[in-house]
LOLUM-63733 format. One line per 10 residues: number of its first residue (from 1); their letters; for each residue x, y negated, z of C-alpha. Coordinates in steps of 0.1 Angstrom, whole numbers, plus 5000, padded with zeros to 4 digits. Layout:
LOLUM-63733
NUM> a> X/Y/Z ~ ... $
//
This chain:
LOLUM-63733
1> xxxxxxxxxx> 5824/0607/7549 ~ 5856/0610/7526 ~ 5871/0636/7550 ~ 5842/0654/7556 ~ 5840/0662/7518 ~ 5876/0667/7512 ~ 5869/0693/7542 ~ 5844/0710/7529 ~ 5859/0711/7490 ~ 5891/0724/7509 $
11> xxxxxxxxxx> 5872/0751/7525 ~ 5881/0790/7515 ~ 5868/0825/7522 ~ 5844/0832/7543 ~ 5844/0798/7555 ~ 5833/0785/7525 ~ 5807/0814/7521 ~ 5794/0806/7556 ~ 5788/0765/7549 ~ 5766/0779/7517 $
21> xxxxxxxxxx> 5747/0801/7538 ~ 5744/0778/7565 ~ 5734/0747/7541 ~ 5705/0766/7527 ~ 5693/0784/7560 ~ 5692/0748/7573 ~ 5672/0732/7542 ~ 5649/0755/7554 ~ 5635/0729/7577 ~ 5623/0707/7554 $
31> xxxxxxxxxx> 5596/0734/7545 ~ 5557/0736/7568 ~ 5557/0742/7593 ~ 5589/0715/7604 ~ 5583/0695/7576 ~ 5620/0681/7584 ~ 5619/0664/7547 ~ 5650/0642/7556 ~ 5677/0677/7562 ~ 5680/0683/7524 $
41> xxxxxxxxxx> 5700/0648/7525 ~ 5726/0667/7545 ~ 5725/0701/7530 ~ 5728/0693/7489 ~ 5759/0669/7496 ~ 5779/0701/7514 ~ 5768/0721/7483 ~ 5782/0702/7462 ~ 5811/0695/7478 ~ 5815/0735/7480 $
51> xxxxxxxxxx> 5807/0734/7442 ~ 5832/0703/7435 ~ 5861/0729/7452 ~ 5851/0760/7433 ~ 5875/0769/7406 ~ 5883/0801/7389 ~ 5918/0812/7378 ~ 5934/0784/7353 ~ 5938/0817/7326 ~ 5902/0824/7324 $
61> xxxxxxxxxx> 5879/0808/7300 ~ 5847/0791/7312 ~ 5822/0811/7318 ~ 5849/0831/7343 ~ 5860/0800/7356 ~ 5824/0793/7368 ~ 5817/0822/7386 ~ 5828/0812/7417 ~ 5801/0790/7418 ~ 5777/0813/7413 $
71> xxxxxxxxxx> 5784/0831/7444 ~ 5783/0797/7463 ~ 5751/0793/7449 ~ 5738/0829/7460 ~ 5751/0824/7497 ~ 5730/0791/7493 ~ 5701/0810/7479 ~ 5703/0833/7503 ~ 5704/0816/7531 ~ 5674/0799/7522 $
81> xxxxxxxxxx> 5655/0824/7510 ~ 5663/0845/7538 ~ 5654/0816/7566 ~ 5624/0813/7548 ~ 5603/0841/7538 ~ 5615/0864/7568 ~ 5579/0861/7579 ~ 5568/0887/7550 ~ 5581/0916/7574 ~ 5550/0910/7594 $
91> xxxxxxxxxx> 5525/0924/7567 ~ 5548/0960/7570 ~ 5546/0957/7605 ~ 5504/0960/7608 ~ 5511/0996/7595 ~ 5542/0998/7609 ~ 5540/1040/7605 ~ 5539/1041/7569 ~ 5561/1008/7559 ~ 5585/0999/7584 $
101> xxxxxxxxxx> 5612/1017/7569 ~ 5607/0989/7540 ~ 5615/0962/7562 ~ 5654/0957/7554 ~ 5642/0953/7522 ~ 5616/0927/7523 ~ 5634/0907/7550 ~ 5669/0908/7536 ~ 5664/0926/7505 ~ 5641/0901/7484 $
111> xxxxxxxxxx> 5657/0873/7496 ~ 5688/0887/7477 ~ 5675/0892/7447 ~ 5656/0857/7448 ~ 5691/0836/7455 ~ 5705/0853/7423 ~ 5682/0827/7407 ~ 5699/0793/7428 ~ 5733/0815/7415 ~ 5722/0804/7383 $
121> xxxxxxxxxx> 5717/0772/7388 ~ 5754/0765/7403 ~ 5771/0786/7374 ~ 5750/0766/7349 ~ 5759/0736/7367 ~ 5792/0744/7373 ~ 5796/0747/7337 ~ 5791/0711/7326 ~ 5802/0695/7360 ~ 5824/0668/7362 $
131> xxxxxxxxxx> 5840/0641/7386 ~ 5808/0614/7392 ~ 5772/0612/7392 ~ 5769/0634/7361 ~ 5773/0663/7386 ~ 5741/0653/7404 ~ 5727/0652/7374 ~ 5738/0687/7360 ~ 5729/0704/7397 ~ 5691/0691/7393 $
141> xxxxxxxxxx> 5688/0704/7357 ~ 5699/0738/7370 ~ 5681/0738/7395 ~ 5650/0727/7374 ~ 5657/0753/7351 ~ 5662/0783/7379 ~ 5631/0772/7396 ~ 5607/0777/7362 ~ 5624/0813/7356 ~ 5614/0819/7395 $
151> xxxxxxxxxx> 5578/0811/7381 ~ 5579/0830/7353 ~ 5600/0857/7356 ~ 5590/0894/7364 ~ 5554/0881/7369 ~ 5572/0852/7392 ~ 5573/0840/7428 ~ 5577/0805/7429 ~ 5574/0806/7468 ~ 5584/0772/7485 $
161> xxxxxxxxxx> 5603/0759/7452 ~ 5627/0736/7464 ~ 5602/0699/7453 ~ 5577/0713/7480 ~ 5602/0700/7506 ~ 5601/0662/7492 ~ 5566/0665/7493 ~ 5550/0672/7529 ~ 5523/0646/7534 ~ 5494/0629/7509 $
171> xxxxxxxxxx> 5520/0597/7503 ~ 5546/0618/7495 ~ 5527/0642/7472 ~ 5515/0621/7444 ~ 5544/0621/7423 ~ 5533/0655/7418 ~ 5503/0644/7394 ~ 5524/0629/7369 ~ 5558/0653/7365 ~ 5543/0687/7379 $
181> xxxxxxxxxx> 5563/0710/7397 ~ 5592/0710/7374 ~ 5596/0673/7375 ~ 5598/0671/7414 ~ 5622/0703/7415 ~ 5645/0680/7392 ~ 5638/0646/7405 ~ 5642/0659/7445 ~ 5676/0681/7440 ~ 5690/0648/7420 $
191> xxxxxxxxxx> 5682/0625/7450 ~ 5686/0651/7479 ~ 5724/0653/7464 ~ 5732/0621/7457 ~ 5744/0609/7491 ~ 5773/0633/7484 ~ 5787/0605/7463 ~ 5791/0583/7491 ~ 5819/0612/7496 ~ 5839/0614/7470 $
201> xxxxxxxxxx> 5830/0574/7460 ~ 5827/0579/7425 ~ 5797/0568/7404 ~ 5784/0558/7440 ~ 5770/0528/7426 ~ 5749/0547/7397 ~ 5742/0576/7415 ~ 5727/0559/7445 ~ 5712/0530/7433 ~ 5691/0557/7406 $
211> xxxxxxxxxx> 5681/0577/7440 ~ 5671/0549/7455 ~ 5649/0536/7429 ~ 5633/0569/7425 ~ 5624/0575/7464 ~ 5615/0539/7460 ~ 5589/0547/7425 ~ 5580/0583/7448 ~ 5570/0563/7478 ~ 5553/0533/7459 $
221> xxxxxxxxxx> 5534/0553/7433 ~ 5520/0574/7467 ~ 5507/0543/7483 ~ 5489/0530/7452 ~ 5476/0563/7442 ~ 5460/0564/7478 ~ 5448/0531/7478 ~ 5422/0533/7444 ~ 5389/0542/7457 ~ 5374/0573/7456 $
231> xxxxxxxxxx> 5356/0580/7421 ~ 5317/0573/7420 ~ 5294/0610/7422 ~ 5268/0614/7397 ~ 5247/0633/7422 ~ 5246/0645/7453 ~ 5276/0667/7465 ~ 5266/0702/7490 ~ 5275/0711/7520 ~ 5302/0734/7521 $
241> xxxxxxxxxx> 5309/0761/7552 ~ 5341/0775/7557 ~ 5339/0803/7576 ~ 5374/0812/7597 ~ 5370/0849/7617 ~ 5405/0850/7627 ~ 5400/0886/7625 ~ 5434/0907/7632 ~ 5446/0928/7600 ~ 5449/0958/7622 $
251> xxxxxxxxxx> 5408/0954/7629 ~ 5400/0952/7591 ~ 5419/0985/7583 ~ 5399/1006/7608 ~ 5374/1025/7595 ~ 5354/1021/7630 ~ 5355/0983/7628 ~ 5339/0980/7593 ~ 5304/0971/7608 ~ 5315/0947/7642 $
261> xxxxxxxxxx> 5336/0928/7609 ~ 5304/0920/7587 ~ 5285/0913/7619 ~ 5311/0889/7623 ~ 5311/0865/7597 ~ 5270/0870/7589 ~ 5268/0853/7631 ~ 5290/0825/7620 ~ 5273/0818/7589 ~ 5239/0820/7606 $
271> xxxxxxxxxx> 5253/0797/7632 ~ 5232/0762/7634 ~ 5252/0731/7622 ~ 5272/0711/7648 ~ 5252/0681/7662 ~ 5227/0666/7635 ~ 5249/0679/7608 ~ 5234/0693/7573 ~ 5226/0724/7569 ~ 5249/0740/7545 $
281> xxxxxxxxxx> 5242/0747/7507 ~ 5275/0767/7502 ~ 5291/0795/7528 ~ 5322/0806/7521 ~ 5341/0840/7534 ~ 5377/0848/7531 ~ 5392/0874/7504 ~ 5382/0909/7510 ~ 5361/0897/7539 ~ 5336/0922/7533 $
291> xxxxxxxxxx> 5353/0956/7542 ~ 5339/0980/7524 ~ 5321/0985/7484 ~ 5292/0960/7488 ~ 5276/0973/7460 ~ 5274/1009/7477 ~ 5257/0995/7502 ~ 5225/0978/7495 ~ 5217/0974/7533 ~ 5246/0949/7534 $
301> xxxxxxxxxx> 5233/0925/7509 ~ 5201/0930/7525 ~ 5218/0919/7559 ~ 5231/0890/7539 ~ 5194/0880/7525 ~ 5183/0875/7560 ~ 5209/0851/7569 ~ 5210/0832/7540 ~ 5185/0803/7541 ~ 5161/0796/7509 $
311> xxxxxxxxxx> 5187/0780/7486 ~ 5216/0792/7505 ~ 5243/0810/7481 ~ 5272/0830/7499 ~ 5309/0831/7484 ~ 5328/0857/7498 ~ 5359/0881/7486 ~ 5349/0918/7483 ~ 5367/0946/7470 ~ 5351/0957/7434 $
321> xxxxxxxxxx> 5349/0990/7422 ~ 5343/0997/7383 ~ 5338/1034/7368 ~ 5368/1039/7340 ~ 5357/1067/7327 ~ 5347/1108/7327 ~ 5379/1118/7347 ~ 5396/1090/7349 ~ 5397/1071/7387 ~ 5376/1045/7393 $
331> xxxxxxxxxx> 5397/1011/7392 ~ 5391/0986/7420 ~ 5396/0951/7419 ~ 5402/0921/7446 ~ 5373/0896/7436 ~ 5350/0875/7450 ~ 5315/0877/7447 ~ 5290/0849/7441 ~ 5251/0857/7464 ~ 5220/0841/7465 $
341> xxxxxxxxxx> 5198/0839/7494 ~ 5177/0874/7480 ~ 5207/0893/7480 ~ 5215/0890/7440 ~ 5250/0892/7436 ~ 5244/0868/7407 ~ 5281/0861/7397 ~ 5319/0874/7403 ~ 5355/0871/7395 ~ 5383/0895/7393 $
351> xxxxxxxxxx> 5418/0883/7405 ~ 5442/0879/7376 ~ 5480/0879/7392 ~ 5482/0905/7416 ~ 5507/0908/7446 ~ 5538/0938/7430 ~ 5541/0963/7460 ~ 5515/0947/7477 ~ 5489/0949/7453 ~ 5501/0971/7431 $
361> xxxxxxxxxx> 5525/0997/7427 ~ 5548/0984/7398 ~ 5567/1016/7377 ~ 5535/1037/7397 ~ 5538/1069/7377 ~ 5577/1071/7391 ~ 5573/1052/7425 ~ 5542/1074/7439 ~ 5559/1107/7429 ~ 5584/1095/7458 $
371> xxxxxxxxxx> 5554/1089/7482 ~ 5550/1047/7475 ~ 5516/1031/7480 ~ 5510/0994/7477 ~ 5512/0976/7509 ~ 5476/0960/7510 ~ 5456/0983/7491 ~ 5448/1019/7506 ~ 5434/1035/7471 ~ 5462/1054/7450 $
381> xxxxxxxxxx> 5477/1031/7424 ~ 5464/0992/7440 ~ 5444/0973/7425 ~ 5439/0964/7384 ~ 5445/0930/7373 ~ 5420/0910/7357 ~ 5421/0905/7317 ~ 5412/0868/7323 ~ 5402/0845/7347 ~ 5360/0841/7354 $
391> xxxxxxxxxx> 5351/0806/7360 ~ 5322/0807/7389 ~ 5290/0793/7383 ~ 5266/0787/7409 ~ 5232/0778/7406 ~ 5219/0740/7393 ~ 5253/0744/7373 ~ 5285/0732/7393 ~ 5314/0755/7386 ~ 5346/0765/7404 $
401> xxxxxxxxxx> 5380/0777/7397 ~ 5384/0810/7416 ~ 5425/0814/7430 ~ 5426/0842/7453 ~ 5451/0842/7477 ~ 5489/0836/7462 ~ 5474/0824/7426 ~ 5474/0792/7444 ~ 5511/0791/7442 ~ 5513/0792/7407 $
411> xxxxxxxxxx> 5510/0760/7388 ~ 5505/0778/7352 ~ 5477/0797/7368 ~ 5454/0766/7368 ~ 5443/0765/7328 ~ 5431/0732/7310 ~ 5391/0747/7318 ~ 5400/0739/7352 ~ 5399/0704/7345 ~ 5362/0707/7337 $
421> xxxxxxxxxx> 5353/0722/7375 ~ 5337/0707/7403 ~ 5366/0723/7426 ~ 5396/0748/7428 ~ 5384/0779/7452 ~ 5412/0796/7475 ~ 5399/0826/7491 ~ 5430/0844/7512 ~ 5439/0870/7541 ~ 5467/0853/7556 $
431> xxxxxxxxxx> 5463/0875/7583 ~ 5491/0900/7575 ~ 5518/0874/7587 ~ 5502/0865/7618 ~ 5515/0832/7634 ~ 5545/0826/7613 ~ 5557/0796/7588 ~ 5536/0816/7563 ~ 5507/0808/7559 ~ 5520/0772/7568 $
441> xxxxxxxxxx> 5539/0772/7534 ~ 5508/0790/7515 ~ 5486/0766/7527 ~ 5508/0734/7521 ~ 5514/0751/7478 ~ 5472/0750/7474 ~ 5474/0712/7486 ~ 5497/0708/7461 ~ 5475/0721/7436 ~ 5448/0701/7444 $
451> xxxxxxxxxx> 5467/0671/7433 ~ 5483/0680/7402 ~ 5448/0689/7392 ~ 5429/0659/7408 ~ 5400/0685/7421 ~ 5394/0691/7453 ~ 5399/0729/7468 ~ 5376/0744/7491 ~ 5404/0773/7509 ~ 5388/0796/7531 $
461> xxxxxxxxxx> 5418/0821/7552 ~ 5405/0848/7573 ~ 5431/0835/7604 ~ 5436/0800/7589 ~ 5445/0773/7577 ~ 5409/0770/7565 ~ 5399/0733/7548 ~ 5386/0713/7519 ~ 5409/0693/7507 ~ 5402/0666/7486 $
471> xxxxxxxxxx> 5422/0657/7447 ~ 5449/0635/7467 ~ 5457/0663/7493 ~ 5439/0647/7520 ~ 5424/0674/7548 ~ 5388/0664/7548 ~ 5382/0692/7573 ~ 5397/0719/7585 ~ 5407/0751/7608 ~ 5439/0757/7626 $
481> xxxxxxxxxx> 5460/0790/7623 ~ 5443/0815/7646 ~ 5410/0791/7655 ~ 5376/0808/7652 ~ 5348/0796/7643 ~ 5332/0774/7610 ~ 5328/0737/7600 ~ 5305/0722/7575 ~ 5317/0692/7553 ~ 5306/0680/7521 $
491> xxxxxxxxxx> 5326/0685/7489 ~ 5346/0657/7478 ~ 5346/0645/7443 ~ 5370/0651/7416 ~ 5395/0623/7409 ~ 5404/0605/7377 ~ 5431/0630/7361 ~ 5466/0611/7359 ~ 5480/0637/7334 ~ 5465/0669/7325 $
501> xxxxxxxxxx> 5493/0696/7329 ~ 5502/0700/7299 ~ 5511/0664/7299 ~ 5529/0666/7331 ~ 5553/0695/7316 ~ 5560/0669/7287 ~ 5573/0642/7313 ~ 5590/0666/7329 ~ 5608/0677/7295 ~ 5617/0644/7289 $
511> xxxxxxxxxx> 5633/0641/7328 ~ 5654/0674/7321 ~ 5670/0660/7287 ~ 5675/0626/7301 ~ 5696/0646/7330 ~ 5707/0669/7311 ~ 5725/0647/7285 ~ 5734/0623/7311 ~ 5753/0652/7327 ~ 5767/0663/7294 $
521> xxxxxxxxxx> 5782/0629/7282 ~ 5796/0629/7319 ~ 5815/0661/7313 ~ 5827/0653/7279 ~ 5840/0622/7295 ~ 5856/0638/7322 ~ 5873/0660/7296 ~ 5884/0633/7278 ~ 5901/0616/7307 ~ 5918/0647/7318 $
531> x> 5930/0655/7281 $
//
């Protein structure tokens, strides 16, 4: 192991640019749909081997010194971005006439600019790194801290943040509940990197024996979380029906297919339960399943009337249309509609974080002078955002938490009136990226949300994965990618909260400056010693 990591620290060029690339194209396997969790063992030891041989000139003062590392850390980045999100092509490719000539820079282009963020992390880290475990400690703060500016940062994209890969099954996903996503991007880039101690030998003993422990307090607090007994229901839950059309994207854009699409998903809601099961209280369509301005259409709801049994309610994603005023464009908005069994559309929701270039056309005014429309959204301009998100409430009272499509990436878009829900609602149309790791890792994120929040999240995808999923991640039911077809399953109940979110972003403060000043005694000692 020592002469691997002398090897690798040794390396120069575009050797040492390749073995970043390749380390983070391979992490990628520890992502849905390979689920590989163990590769990141392998892949954070060569990075910081590559980061423990990364100097600048002698003459240069600090910050120059460390930007070496930040181009390691981009090919990283990079690599890893690139190996992973390569799958976002496919949405240019269902109108391949009007957006192919984009697909450079979705495909190689956003994956550039999103490993300038994991370039961060290793000139940060660079910057206080010394000769022992600090290091580890110092490359898992930075990381930390690059993975929360992903979040936040020009409206964010916190797509498969680097803790998803320590967490890809119900055991390994509690941890979540009680450090949030920050505390498992920290606490998985410390342990993932820790075995490249064994390499250079010192603070092994430290350094390992605190990775241990923690895949140890990971792996135990999973078990016991999964063990307590499902909370008592003060009533009766419903029946929930997720309907799955598997309907291709090129189908929902044509004009001519508008009706044979609502006929569609009306036959599989009207379908009779499977053997002597319940009839449903609850259907559920995907986002924009309806594909036209249900409210200029009163035949449609009337459609929906007559297959909607007495008590029946229907909860499906339309596109809304509001009038903004004498000559002014109407402004149209991805929501999802809440209908009773008469046709009332008796509540709605307007989606909050919209999709940039997908959605919307960011800078619009300057990018549609120069012919740019938004990807997923054929009216001029995209969509308009919503001032603030609509809790749904159905009749007899129960509420849900409306997340429409890639909200459910986003931890901060969960608010504290979440908490008081019956469930978190994910309506998508993963259907763009066809059968790709995409909708693998989209689906895997809303898990994840599910347990930081202890509610359960009903997810309903127009080509999959369609499931309930109950507050500890469990599938209680489910579709495959691509299946057609429905399944009825009742909704489970919440689950006692471990630590509201605001309380897991406190625990995780306290991980960061208990890293963070362990790495920066380590430097100061390393100083020391060389001084």
């Amino acid at each position: 192991m020592e002469r691997l990591a002398g090897r690798v620290m040794l390396s120069s060029g575009l050797r040492r640019a390749s073995l970043g690339f390749l380390a983070g194209l391979l992490t990628v396997l520890a992502l849905p749909p390979f689920n590989i969790f163990a590769v990141p063992f392998l892949t954070f030891p060569v990075l910081v081997w590559l980061l423990d041989g990364t100097s600048g000139h002698p003459g240069h003062g600090p910050l120059r010194r460390a930007l070496p590392a930040f181009a390691l850390g981009w090919w990283f980045g990079f690599g890893y971005f690139l190996g992973s999100l390569w799958w976002l092509g496919n949405a240019l490719l269902v109108e391949a006439d009007t957006f192919a000539w984009a697909l450079p820079l979705a495909v190689v282009g956003l994956p550039a600019v999103l490993a300038i963020y994991y370039g961060l992390a290793a000139f940060v880290a660079r910057l206080i790194w010394s000769d022992g475990a600090g290091r580890i400690a110092a490359l898992a703060v930075a990381f930390a801290g690059a993975e929360w500016l992903r979040g936040v940062l020009l409206t964010g994209f916190p797509w498969n943040a680097i803790g998803m890969a320590a967490m890809p099954v119900p055991l390994l996903m509690q941890s979540v509940s009680l450090v949030g996503m920050i505390g498992m991007n920290l606490l998985a880039v410390f342990v993932y990197a820790a075995p490249a101690l064994i390499g250079t030998r010192k603070g092994m003993g430290i350094g390992l024996t605190l990775a241990f422990g923690l895949v140890a307090a990971h792996v135990g607090y999973g078990a016991y979380r999964l063990a307590q007994p499902a909370p008592p229901v003060a009533e009766p839950q419903p029946t929930v029906r997720i309907v799955q059309p598997a309907i291709d994207q090129s189908r929902k854009l044509d004009d001519r297919e508008r009706a044979s699409v609502f006929e569609a998903h009306l036959e599989l809601s009207a379908a009779s339960p499977v053997g002597d099961g319940k009839r449903p209280d609850i259907i559920v369509w995907p986002e924009t399943a309806v594909p036209f301005i249900l409210t200029d259409n009163p035949d449609a709801l009337t459609r929906i009337a007559d297959v909607l049994q007495d008590g029946q309610i229907l909860i499906t994603g339309a596109v809304r249309t509001e009038d903004a005023g004498a000559g002014l464009p109407p402004r149209y908005y991805n929501s999802v509609y809440v209908i009773d069994d008469r046709g009332q559309i008796i509540g709605a929701a307007d989606k909050v974080h919209l999709v940039p270039f997908g959605e919307y056309l960011p800078f619009e005014e300057l990018l549609s002078r120069m012919g740019l429309n938004a990807i997923a959204a054929s009216m001029p301009g995209g969509f308009s955002s919503a001032a603030t998100r609509t809790i749904l409430t159905l009749p007899g009272g129960r509420t849900l938490y409306p997340l429409i499509c890639y909200e459910a990436i986003f931890p901060n878009e969960i608010g504290s009136d979440a908490l008081s829900t019956a469930a978190l609602l994910n309506i998508t149309n993963d259907a763009w990226f066809g059968d790709t790791p995409g909708p693998h890792q989209h689906f895997q994120q809303a898990r994840l949300r599910a347990v930081e929040n202890g509610l359960p999240m009903i997810r309903a995808a127009n080509s999959g994965i369609s499931a309930v999923i109950d507050a500890r991640g469990n599938v209680v039911s489910g579709l495959s990618l691509g299946q057609r077809g429905f399944f009825d399953t009742i909704l489970p109940a919440r689950a006692a909260l471990v630590a509201a979110p605001e309380q897991q972003r406190r625990h995780a403060l306290v991980l960061v400056l208990f890293m963070m000043v362990s790495a920066i005694l380590s430097r100061f000692g390393f100083v020391f010693r060389q001084n």
